[in-house]
SEFIDREN-511799 format. One line per 10 residues: number of its first residue (from 1); their letters; for each residue x, y, z of N, C-alpha, C. Coordinates in Angstrom, 1 decimal. Example, Ala and Ser with C-alpha at 12.3 -4.5 7.8 and 13.67 -1.06 7.14 Angstrom:
// SEFIDREN-511799
1> as> 13.2/-5.7/7.8/12.3/-4.5/7.8/13.2/-3.3/7.8 ~ 12.8/-2.2/7.1/13.7/-1.1/7.1/12.9/0.0/7.9
// end
This chain:
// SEFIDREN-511799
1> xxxxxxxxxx> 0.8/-1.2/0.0/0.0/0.0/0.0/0.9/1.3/0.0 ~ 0.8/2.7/-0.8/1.9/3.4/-0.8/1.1/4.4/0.1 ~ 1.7/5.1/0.6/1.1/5.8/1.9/0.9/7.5/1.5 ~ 0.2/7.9/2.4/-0.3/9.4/1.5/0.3/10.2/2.4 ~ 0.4/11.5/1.4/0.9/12.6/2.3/0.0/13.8/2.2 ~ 0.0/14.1/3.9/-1.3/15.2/4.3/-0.3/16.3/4.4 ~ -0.9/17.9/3.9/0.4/19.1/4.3/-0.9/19.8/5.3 ~ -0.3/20.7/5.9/-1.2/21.7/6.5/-0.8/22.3/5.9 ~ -1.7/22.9/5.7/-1.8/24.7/4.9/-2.8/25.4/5.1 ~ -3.2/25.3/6.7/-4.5/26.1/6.7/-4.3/27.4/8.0
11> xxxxxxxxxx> -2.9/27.2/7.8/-2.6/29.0/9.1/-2.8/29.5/8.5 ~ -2.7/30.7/9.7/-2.8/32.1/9.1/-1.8/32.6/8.8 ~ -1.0/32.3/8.8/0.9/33.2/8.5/0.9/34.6/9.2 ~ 0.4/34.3/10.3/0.6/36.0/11.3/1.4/36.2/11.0 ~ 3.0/35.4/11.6/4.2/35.9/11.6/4.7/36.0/10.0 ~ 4.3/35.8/9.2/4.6/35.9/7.6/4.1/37.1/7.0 ~ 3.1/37.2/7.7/2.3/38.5/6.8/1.7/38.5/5.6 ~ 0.9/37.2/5.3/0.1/37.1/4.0/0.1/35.2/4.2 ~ -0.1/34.7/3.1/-0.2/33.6/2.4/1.0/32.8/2.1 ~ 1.6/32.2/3.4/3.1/32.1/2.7/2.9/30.6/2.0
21> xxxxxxxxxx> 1.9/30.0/2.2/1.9/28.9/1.4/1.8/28.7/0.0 ~ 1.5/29.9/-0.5/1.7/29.7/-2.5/2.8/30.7/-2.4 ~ 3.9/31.2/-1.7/4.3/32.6/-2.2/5.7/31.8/-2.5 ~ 6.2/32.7/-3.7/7.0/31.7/-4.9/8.3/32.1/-4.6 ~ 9.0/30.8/-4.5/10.6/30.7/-3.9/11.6/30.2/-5.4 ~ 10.7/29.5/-6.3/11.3/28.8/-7.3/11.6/29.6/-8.3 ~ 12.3/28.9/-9.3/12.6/29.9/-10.1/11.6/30.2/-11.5 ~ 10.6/30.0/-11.3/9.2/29.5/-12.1/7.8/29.8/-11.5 ~ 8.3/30.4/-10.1/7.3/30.9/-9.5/6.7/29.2/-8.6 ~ 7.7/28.2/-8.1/7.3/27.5/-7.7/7.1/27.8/-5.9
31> xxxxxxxxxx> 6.3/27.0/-5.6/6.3/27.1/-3.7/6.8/26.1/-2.9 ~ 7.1/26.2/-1.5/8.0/25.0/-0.9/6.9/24.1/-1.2 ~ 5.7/24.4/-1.3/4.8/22.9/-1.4/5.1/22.3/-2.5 ~ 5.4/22.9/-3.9/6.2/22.3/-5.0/6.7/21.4/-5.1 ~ 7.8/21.9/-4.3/9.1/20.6/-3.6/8.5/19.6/-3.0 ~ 8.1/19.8/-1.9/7.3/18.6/-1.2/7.1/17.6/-2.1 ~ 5.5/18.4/-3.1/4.7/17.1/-3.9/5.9/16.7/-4.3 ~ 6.9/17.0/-5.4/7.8/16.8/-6.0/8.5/15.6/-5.5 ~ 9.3/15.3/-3.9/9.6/14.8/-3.7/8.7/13.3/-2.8 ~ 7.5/13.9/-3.2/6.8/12.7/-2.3/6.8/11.7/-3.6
41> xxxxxxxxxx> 6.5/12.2/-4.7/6.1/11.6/-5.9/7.3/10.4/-6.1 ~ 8.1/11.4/-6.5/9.7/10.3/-6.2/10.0/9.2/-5.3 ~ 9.1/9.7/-4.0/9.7/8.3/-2.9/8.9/7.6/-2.9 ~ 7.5/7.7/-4.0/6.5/6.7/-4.2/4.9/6.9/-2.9 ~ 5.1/8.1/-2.7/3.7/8.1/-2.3/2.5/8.0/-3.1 ~ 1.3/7.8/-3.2/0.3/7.3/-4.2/-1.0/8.5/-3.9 ~ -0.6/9.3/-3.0/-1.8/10.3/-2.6/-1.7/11.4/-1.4 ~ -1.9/12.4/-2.2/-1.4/13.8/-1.4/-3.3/14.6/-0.8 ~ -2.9/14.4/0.4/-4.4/15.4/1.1/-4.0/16.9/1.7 ~ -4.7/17.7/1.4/-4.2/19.3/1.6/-4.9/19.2/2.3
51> xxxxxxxxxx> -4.5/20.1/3.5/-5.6/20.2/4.3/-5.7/21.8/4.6 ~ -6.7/22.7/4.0/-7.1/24.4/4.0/-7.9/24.8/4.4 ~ -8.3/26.2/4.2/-9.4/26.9/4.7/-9.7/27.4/3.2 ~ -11.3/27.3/3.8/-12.1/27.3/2.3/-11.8/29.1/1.8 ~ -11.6/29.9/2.7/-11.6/31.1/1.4/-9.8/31.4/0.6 ~ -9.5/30.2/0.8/-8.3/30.0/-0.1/-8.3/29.3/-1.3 ~ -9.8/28.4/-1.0/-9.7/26.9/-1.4/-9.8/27.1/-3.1 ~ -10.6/27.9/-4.0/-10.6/28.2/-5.4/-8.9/28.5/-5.4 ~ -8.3/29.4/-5.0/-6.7/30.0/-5.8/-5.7/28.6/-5.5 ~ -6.2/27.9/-4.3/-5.4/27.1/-4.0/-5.5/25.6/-4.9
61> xxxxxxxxxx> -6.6/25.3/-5.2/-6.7/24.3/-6.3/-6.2/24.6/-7.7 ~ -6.8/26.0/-8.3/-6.4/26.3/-9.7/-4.6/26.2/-9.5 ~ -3.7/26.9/-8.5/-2.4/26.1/-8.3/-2.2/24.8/-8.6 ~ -2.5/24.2/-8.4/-2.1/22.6/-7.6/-2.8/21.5/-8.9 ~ -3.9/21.8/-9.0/-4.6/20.3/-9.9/-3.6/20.1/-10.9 ~ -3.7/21.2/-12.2/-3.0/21.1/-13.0/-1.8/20.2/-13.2 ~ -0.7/20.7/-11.8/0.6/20.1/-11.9/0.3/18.3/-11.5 ~ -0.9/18.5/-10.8/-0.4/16.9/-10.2/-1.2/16.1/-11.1 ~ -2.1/16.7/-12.0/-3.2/15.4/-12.8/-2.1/15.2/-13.3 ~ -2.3/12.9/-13.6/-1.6/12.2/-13.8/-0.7/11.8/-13.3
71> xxxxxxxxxx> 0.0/12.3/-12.1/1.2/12.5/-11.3/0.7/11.5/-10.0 ~ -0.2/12.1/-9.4/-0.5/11.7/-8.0/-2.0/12.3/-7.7 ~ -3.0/11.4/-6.7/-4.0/11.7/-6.1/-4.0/12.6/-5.5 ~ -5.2/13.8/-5.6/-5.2/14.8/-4.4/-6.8/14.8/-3.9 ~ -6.2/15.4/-3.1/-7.9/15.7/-2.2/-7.8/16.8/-1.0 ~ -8.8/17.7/-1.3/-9.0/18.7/-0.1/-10.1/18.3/0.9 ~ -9.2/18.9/2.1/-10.1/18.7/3.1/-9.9/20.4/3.6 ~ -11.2/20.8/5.0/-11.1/22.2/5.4/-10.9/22.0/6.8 ~ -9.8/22.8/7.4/-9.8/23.0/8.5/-10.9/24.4/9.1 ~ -11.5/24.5/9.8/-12.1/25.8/10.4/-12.8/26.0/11.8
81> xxxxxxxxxx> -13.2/26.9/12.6/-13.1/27.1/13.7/-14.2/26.0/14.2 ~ -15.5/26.0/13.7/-16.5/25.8/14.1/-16.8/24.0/13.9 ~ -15.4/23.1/13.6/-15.7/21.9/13.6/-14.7/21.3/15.1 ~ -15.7/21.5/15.6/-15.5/20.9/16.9/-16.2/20.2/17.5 ~ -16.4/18.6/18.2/-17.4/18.0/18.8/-18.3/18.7/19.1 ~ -19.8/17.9/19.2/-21.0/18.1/20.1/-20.8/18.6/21.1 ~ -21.6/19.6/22.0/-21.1/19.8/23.4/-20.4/20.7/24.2 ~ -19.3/20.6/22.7/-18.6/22.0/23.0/-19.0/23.9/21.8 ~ -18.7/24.5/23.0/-19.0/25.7/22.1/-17.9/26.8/21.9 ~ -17.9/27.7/21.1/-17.1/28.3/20.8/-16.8/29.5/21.4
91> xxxxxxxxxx> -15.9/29.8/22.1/-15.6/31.2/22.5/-15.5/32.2/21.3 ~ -16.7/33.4/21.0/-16.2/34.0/20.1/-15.1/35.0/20.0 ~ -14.6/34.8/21.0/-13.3/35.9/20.9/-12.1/35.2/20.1 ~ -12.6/33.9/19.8/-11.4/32.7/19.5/-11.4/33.1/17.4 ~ -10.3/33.7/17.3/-9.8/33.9/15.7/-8.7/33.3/15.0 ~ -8.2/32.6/16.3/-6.9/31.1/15.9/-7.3/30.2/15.6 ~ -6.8/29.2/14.3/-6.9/28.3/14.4/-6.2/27.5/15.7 ~ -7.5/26.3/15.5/-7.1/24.7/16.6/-5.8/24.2/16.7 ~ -4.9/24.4/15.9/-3.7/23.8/15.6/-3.6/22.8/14.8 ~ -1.9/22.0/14.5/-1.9/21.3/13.7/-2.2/19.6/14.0
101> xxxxxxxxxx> -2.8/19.7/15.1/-3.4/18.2/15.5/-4.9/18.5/15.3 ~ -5.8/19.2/15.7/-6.6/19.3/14.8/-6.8/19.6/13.2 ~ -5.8/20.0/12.9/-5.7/19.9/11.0/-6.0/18.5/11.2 ~ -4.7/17.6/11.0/-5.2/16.7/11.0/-6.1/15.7/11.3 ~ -6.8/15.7/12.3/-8.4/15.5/12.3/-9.2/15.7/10.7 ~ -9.0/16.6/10.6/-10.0/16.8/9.4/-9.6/16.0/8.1 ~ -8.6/15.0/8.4/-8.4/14.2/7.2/-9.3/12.7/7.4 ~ -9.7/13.0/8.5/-10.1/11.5/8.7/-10.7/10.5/7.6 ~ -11.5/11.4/7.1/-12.6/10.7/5.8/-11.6/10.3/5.0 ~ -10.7/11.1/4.5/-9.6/11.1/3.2/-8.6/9.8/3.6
111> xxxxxxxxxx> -8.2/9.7/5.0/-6.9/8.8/4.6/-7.3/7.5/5.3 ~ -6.9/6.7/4.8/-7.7/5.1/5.5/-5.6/4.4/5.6 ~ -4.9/4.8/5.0/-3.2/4.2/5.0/-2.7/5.1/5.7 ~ -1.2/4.1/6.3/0.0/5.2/6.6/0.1/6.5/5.9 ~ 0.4/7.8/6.7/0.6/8.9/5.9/1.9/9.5/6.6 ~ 2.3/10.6/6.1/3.1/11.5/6.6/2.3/12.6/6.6 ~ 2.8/13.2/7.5/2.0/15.0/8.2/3.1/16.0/8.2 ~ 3.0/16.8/6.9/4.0/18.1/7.1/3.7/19.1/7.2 ~ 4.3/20.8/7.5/3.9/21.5/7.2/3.8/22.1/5.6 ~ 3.1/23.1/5.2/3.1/23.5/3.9/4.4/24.6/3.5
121> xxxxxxxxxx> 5.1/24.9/4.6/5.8/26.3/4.7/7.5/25.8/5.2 ~ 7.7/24.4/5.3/8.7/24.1/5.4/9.3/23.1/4.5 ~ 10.6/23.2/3.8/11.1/22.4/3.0/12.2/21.5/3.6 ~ 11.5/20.1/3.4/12.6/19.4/4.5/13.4/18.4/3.8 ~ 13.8/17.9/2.2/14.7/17.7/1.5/13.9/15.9/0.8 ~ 14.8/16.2/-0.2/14.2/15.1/-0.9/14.8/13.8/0.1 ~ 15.6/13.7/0.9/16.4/12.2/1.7/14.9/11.9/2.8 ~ 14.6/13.0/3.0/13.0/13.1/4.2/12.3/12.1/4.1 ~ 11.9/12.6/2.5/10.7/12.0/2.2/11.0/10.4/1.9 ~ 12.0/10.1/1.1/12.8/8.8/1.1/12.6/7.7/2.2
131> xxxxxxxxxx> 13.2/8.9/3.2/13.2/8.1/4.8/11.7/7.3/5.2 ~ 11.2/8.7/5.3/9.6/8.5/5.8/8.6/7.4/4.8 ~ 9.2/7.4/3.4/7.9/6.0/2.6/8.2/5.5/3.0 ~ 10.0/5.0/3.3/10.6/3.8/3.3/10.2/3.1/5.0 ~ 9.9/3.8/6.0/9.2/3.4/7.2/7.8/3.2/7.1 ~ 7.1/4.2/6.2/5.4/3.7/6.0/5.2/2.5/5.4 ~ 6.0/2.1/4.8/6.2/0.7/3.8/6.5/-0.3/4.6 ~ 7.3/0.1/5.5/8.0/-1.3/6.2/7.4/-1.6/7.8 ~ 6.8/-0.6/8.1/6.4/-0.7/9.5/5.0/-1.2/9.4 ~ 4.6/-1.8/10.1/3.5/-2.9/10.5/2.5/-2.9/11.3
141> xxxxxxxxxx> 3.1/-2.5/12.5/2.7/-1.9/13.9/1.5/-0.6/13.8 ~ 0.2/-0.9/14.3/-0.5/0.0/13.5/-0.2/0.9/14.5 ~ 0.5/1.2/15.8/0.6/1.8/16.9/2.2/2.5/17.1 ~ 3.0/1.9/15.8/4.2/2.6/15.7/4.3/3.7/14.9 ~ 4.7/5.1/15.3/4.7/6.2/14.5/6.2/6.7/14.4 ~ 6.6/7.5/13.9/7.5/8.5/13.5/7.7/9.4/13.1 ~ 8.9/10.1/13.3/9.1/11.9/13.0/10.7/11.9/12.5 ~ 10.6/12.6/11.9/12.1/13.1/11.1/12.8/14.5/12.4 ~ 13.8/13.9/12.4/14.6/14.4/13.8/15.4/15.9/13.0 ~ 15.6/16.5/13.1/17.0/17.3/12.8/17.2/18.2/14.4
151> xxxxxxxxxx> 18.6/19.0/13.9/19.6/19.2/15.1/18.6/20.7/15.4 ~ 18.2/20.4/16.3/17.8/22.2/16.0/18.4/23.5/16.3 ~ 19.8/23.6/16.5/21.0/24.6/15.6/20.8/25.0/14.0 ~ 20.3/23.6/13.5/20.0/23.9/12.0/19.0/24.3/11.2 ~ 17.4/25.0/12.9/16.6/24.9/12.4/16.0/26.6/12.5 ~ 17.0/27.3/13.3/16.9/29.0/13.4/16.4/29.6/12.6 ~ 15.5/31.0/12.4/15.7/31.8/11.7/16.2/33.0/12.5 ~ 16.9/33.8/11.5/18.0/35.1/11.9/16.6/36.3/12.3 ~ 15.5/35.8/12.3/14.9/37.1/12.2/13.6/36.8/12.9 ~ 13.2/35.8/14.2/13.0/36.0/15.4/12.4/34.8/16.0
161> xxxxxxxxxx> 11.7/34.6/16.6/11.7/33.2/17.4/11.3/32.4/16.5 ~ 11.1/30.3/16.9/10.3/29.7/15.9/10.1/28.9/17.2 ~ 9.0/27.9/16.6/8.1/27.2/17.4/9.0/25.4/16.6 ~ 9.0/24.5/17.9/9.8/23.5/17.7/9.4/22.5/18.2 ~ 9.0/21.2/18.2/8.8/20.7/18.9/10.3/19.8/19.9 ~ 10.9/20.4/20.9/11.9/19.4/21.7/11.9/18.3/22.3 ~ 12.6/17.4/21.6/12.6/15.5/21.8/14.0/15.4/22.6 ~ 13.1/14.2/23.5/14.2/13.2/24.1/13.9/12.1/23.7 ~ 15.3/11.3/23.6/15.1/9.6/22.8/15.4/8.6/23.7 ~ 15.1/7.3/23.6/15.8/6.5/24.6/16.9/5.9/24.0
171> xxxxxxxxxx> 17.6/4.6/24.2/18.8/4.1/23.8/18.4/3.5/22.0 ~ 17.1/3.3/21.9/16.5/2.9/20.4/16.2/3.8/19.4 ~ 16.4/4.6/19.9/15.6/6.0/19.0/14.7/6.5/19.2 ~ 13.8/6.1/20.4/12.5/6.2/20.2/12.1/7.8/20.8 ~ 11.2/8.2/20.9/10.9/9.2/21.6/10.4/8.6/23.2 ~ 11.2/9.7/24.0/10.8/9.7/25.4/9.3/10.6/25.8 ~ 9.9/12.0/25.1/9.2/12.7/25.9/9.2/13.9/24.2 ~ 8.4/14.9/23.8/8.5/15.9/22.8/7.3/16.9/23.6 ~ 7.9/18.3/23.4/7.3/18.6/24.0/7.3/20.5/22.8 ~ 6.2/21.3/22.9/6.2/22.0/21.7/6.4/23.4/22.5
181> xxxxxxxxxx> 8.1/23.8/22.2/8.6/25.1/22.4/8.3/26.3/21.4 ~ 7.4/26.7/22.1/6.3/28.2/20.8/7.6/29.6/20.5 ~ 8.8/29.5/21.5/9.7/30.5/21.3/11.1/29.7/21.2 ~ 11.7/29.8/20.4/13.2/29.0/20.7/13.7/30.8/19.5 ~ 15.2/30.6/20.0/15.8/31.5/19.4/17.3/31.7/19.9 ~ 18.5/32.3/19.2/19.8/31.9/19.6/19.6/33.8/20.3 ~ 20.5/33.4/21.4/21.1/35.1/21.7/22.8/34.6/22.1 ~ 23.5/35.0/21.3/24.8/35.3/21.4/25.0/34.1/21.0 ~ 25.8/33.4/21.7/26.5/31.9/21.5/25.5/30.5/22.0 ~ 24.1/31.0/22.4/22.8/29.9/23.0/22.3/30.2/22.4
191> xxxxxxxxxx> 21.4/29.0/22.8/20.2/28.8/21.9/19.2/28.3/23.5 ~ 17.6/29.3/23.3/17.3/29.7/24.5/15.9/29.1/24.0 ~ 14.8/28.4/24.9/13.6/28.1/24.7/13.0/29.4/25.5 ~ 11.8/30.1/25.7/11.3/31.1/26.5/10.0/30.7/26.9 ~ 9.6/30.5/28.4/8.6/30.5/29.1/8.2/31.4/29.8 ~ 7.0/31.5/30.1/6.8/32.9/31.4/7.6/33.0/32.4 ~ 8.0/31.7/32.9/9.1/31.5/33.9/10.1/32.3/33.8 ~ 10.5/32.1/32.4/12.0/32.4/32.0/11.9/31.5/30.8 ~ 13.7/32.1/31.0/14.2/31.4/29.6/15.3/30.2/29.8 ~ 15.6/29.2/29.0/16.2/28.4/29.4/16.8/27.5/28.2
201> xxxxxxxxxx> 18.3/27.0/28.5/19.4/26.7/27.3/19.0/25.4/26.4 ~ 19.6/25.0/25.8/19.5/24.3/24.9/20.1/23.7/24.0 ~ 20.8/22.1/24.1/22.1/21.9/23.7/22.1/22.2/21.7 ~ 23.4/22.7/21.4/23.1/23.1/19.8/22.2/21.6/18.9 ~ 22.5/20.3/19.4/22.4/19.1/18.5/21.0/18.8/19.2 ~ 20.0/19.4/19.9/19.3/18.6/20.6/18.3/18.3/19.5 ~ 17.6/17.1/19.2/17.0/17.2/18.4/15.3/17.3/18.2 ~ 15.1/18.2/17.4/13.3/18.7/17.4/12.7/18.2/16.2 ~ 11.7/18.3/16.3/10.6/17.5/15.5/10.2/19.3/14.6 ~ 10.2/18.8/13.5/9.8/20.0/12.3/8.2/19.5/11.6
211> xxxxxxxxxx> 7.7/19.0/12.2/6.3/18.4/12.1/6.7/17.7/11.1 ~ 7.3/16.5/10.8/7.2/15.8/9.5/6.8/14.4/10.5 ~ 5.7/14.2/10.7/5.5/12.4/11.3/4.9/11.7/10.4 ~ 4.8/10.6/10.7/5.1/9.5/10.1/3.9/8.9/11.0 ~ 2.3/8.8/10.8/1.5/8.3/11.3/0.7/7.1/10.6 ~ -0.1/6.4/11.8/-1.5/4.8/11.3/-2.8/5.7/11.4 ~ -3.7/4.8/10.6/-5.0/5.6/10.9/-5.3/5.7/12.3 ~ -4.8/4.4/12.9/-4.7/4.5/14.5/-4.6/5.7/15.5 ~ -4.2/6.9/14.7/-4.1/8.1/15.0/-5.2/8.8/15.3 ~ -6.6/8.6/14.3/-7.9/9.5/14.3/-8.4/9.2/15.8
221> xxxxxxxxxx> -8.4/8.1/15.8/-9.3/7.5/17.5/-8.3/8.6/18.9 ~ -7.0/8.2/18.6/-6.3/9.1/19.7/-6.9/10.6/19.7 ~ -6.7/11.4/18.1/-6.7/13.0/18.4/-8.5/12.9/18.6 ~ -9.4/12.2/17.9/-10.7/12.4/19.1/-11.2/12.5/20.2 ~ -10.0/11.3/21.1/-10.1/11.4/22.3/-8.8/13.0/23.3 ~ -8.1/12.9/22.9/-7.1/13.9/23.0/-7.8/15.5/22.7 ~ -8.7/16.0/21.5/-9.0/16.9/21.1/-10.0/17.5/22.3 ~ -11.0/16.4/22.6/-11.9/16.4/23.5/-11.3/17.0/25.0 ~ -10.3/16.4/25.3/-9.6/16.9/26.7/-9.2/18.1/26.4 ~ -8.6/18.4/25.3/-8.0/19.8/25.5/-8.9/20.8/25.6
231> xxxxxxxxxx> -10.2/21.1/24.9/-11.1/21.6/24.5/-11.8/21.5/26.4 ~ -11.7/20.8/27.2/-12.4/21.1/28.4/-11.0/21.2/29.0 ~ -10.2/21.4/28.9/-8.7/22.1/29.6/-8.4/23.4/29.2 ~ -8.3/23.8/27.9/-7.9/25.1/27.5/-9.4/25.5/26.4 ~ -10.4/24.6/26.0/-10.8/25.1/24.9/-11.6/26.8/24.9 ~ -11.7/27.3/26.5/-12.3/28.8/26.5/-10.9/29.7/25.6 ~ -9.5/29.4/26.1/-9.0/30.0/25.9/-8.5/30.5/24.2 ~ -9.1/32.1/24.4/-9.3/32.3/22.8/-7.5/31.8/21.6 ~ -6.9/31.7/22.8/-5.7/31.9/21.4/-4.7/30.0/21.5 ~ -5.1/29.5/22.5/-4.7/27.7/22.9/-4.7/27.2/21.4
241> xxxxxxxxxx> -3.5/26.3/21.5/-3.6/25.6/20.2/-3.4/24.2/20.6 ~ -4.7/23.1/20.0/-3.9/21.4/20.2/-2.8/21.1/19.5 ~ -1.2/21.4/19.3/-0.3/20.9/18.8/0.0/19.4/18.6 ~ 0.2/19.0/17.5/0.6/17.3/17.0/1.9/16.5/18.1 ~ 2.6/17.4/18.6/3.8/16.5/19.2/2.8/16.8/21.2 ~ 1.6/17.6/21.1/1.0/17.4/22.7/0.1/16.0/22.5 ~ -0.4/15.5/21.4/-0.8/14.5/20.6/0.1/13.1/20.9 ~ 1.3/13.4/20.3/2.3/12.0/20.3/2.6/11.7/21.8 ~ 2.8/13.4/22.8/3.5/13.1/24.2/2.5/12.3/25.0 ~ 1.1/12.7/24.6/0.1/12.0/26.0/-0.2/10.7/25.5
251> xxxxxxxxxx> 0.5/10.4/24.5/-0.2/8.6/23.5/1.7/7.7/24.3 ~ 2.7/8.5/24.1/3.9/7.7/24.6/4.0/7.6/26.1 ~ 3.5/8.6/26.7/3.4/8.8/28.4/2.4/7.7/28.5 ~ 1.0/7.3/27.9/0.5/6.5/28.6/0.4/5.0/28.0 ~ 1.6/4.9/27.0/2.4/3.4/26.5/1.5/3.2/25.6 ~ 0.7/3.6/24.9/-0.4/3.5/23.4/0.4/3.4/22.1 ~ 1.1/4.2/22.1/2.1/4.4/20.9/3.4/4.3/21.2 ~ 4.4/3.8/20.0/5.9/4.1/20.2/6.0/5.3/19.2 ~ 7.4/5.9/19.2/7.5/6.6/17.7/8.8/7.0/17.4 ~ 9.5/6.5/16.2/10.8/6.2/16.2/11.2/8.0/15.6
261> xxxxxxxxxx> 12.8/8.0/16.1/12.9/9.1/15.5/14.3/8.9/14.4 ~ 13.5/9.1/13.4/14.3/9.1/11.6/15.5/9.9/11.5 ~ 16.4/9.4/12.0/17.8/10.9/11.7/18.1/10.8/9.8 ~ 17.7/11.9/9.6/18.0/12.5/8.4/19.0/13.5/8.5 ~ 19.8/13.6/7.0/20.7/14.5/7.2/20.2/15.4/6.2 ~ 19.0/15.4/5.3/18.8/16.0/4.7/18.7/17.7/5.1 ~ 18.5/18.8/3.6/18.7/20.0/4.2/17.2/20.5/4.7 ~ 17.1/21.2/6.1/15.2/21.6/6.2/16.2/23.5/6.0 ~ 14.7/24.0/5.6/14.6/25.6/5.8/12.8/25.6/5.7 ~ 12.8/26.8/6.0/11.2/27.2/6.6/11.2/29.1/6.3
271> xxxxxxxxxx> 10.4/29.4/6.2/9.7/30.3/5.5/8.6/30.9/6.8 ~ 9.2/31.0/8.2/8.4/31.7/9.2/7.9/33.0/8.9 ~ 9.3/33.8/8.9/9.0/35.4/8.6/9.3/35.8/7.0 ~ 8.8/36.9/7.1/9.0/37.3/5.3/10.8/37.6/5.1 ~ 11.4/38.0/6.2/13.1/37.8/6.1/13.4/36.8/5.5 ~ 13.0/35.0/5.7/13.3/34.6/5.9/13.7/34.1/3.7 ~ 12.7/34.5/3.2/12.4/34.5/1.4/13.6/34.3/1.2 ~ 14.3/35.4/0.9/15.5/35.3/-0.1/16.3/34.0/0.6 ~ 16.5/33.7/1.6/17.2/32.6/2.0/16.8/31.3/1.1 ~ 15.3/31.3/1.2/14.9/29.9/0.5/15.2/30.1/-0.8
281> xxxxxxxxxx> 15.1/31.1/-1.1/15.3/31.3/-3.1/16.8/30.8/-3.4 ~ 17.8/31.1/-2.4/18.9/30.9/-2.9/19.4/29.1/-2.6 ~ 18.8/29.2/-1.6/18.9/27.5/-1.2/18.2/26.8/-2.3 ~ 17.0/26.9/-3.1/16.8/26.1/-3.7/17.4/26.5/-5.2 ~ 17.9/27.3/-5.4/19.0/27.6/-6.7/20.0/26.7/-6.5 ~ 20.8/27.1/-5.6/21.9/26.1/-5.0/21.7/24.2/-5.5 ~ 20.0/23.9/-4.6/19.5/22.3/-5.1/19.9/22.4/-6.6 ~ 18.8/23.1/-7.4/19.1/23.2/-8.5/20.4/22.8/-9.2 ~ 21.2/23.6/-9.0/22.6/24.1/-9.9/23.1/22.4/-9.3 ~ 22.7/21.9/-8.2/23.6/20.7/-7.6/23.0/19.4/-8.8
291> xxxxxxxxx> 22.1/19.8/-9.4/20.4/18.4/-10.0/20.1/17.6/-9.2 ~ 19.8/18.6/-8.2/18.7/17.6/-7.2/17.1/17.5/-8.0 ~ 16.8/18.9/-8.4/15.7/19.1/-8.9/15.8/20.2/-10.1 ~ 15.1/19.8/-11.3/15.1/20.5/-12.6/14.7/22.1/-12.3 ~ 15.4/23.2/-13.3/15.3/24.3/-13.3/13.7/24.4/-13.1 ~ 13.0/24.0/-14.0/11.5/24.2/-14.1/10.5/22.5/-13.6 ~ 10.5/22.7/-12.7/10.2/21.4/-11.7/9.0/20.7/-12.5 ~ 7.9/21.2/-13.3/6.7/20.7/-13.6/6.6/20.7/-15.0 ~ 7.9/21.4/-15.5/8.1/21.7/-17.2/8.3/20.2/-17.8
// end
């Protein structure tokens, strides 16, 4: 069975300032999502699910169909405020999306196989995606999950905090504990996570989760029951987000799931702030000029 790959693409890009999910890094006017499909197609995935918000959803299809008829399966799904269990109601002061474990949710209908979960706004290299079929294919365990590890020294931007998820592994690889740091940032020669407490260090190699997992459908049953707790723990609160790695931590703490962590050495960059553009333009010139991927990717 070849396993599908779900992207989120349904933030708001506060810290981006617009739509950073179609805004064009390539040299053809392509987007990191580009890449992605590009490289899922190659490692043999058989079906790609977007998962958006409907007043994107016309500019975002007329994008996308085109390149992939023939290529690979797609299918949209919508993230939005107001799909939330029975029972519960909505704070209307609440203008955040749920986060990216509720995205997920909203694939439920669409994916029945192993999938991978990325974001739409980060490029994590064609070895990634390699990694990740090559575990959807081979792993068995409908309760075994995984995530693509990198150092997070390697995962900064020069131009202001980023949100990470921070892993501990045991002697197997597996994940201990992950846990989702909403500010990480270097000042001087550290690299500092920031709580209301304070702030606190951070070895350069430690390794974070860049949302690329490697999930079973086994997943949907968890974030329904998971979704539901948070939503009577934090759901008044208008700006709370359910995060995918507060998802994996409360499934590994209570021995439900394992979830291996994939050391890739491939290259990731991300597209947080609008600083961040010209970086990615030249990194993917660079792929280019190396033939990782053709000047005109879809030509």
């Amino acid at each position: 069975m070849k396993p599908t790959l779900v992207i989120l693409a349904a933030g708001m890009g506060s810290r981006y300032g617009g739509l950073k999910q179609l805004d064009e890094v390539g040299p053809n006017g392509e987007a990191i999502i580009d890449y992605s499909l590009y490289d899922a197609i190659r490692a043999g995935f058989g079906k790609v699910v977007f998962i958006i918000r409907t007043d994107f959803s016309e500019e975002f299809k007329a994008r996308f169909e085109p390149k992939l008829k023939g290529r690979i399966e797609a299918q949209y799904v919508y993230q939005s405020l107001d799909k939330i269990p029975d029972g519960f109601t909505l704070n209307p002061l609440r203008e955040k999306p749920w986060g990216t474990a509720h995205a997920v949710m909203m694939a439920k209908d669409a994916v029945k196989e192993p999938m991978a979960v990325i974001n739409a706004d980060d490029f994590y290299g064609k070895e990634a995606y390699q990694t990740m079929g090559d575990f959807l294919r081979s792993s068995s365990d409908p309760d075994e999950y995984s995530m693509i590890g990198y150092r997070v020294d390697k995962t900064l931007s020069e131009h202001g905090t980023v949100s990470r998820g921070v892993c501990n592994t045991d002697e197997n690889g597996y994940l201990t504990t992950v846990v989702e740091r909403t500010k990480i940032q270097r000042e001087e020669d550290t690299i500092f996570f920031y709580e209301p407490e304070g702030k606190f260090p951070l070895k350069e190699d430690t390794p974070v989760s860049m949302n690329f997992w490697g999930l079973k459908p086994s997943v949907f049953e968890y974030l329904d029951e998971g979704f539901a707790v948070f939503l009577r723990e934090k759901g008044n609160e208008p700006k709370s987000e359910y995060f995918i790695p507060l998802l994996i931590n409360d499934n590994i703490q209570s021995g439900r799931i394992k979830t291996k962590v994939l050391a890739c050495d491939a290259p990731w960059f991300g597209v947080t702030y609008r600083e961040d553009k010209p970086m990615a333009q030249k990194e993917i010139l660079k792929l280019i000029e190396s033939g990782v991927y053709p000047a005109d990717l879809w030509g």
